[in-house]
N, C-alpha and C positions, 0 to 999 in steps of 0.2 A: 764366509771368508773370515779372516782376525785380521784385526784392526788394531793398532794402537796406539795409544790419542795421549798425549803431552800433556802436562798440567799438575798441579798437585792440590788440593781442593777445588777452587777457581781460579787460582793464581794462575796466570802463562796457558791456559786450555785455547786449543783453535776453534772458538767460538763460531766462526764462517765456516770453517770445514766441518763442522759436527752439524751446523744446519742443512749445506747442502747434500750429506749423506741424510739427515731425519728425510728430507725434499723428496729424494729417490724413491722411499717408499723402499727399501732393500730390510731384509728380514736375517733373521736365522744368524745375527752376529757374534760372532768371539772376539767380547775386546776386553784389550790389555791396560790398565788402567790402575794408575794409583788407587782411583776411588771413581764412584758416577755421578760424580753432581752432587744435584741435590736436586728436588721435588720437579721444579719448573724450569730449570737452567745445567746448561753443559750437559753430558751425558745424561745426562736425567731427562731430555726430550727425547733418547732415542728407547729408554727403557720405557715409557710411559707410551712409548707408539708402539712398545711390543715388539721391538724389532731387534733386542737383542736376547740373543739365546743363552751366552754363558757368559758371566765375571770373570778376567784377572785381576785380583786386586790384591791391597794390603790394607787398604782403610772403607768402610763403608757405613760409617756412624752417623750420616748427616742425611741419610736418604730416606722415608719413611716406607715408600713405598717398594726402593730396594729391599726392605725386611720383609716388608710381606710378599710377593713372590718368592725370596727366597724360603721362607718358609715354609709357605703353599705348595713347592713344590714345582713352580714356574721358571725357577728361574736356575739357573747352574752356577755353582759358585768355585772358584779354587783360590782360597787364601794362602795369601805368602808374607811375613814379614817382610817389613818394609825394606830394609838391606837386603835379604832377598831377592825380593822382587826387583830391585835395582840391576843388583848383582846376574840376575838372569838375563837381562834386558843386554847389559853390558856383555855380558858372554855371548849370545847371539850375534849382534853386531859385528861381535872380533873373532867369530867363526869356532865360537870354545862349546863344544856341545854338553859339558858336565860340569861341575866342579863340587867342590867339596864344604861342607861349613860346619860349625857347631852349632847353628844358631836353630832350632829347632829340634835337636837331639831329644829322646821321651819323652816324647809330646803329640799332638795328633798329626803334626805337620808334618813327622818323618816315619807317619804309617805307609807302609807299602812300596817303601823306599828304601834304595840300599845304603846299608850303612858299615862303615869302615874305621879300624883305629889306627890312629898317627900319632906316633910319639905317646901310646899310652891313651890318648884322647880319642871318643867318639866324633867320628863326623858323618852326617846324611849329605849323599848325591844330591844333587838341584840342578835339573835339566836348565839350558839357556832356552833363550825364549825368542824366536823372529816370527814374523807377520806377513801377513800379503801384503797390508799398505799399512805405514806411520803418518800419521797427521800430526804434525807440530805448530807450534806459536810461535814464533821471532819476533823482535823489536826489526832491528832493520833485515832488511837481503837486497840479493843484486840481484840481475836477469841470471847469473850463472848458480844463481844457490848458495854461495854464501852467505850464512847466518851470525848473527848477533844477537845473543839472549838479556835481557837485560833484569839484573838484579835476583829474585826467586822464581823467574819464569828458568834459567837453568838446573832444574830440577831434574823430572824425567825425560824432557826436549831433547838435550843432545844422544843423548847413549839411544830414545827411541828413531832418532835419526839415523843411524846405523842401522837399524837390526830389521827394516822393513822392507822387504824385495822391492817395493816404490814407495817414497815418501815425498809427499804433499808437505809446505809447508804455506803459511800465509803469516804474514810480516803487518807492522806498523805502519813501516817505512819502507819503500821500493825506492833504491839510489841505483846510480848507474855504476857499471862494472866498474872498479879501479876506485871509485870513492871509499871504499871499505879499509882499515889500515889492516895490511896481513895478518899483524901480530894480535890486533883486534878478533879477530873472526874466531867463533866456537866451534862451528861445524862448516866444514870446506863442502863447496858444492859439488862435489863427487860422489854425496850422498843422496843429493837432493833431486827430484827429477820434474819438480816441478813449482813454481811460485805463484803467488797473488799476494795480492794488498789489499786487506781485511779493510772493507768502508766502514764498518762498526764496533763498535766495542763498549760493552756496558760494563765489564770490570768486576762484577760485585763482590761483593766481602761476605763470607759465608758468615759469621758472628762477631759483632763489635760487639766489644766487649769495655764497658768506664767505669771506674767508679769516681764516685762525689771530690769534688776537691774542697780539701779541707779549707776550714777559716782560719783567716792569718792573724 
């Protein structure tokens, strides 16, 4: 099946739902994904259990052993510019099944791809992208599935909230219908087909980055 999963390094990933899919033991996956983690954390337990088959991404710089399967030969890979990869997520969701861009014109991104000229300009086809199931992170939700993302967890969360025949979400916060302010809400729960409130959360920060403070 494809899967796919919210987040954009670590920021905003559904940390409870990427466990209880590693828990299943389920194999053979296609997920759609900014990036996989990293080594020990977020996607990176379900590639280390072998249990995913092919990448969608646009970032994959942080995962060691992401490169070596891919490498090897283990693992499947389809890169996509990050606007892209957005962009396709967003097309799927709103029922757009092509669309058009510049943004990978001769280059190896729009091999084997149709390409088109507008107004003089090259542009390559980029299929949209939906899924059997989207897993997202919210800051709060309600029993009906409206979402509130808060800060940079609105990233790939909302537009993957759309584009997934069933989407899973788990929240911070589980408040009761009608607490949420309308004009509040990112993703209305017409999308959502199912909720929980995440007991844990570790958070971490892929590279802190300081340097010295100077003497005054």
């Amino acid at each position: 099946m494809t899967i796919m999963a919210g987040g954009f390094g670590l920021c905003g990933i559904p940390e409870n739902l990427i466990a209880a899919i590693r828990d299943t033991g389920v194999r053979d996956l296609t997920v759609i994904s900014n990036n996989c983690g990293v080594d020990d954390f977020g996607l990176g337990v379900l590639l280390a259990g072998g249990q995913i088959r092919k990448m969608i991404s646009s970032y994959v710089g942080e995962n060691k052993l992401f490169a070596e399967l891919y490498l090897s030969g283990e693992l499947e890979l389809e890169f996509n510019p990050q606007g892209t990869l957005a962009e396709r997520i967003r097309a799927g969701g709103a029922g757009i099944p092509a669309f058009f861009t510049r943004t990978g014109v001769g280059t190896l991104v729009a091999e084997g791809k149709e390409v088109r000229i507008f107004d003089g300009e090259e542009y390559v086809m980029e299929r949209g992208l939906t899924a059997d199931l989207s897993i997202v992170k919210a800051w709060k939700g309600d029993g009906e599935g409206n979402l509130v993302y808060r800060m940079t967890a609105r990233n790939f969360n909302p537009m993957m909230a759309t584009a997934g025949k069933v989407t899973l979400a788990e929240v911070e916060e589980l408040v009761e219908v009608g607490d949420l302010d309308p004009d509040h809400i990112h993703t209305p729960g017409i999308f959502v087909d199912g909720v929980l409130r995440g007991l844990t959360y570790e958070k971490r920060i892929e590279q802190r980055t300081i340097r010295q403070r100077e003497e005054a």
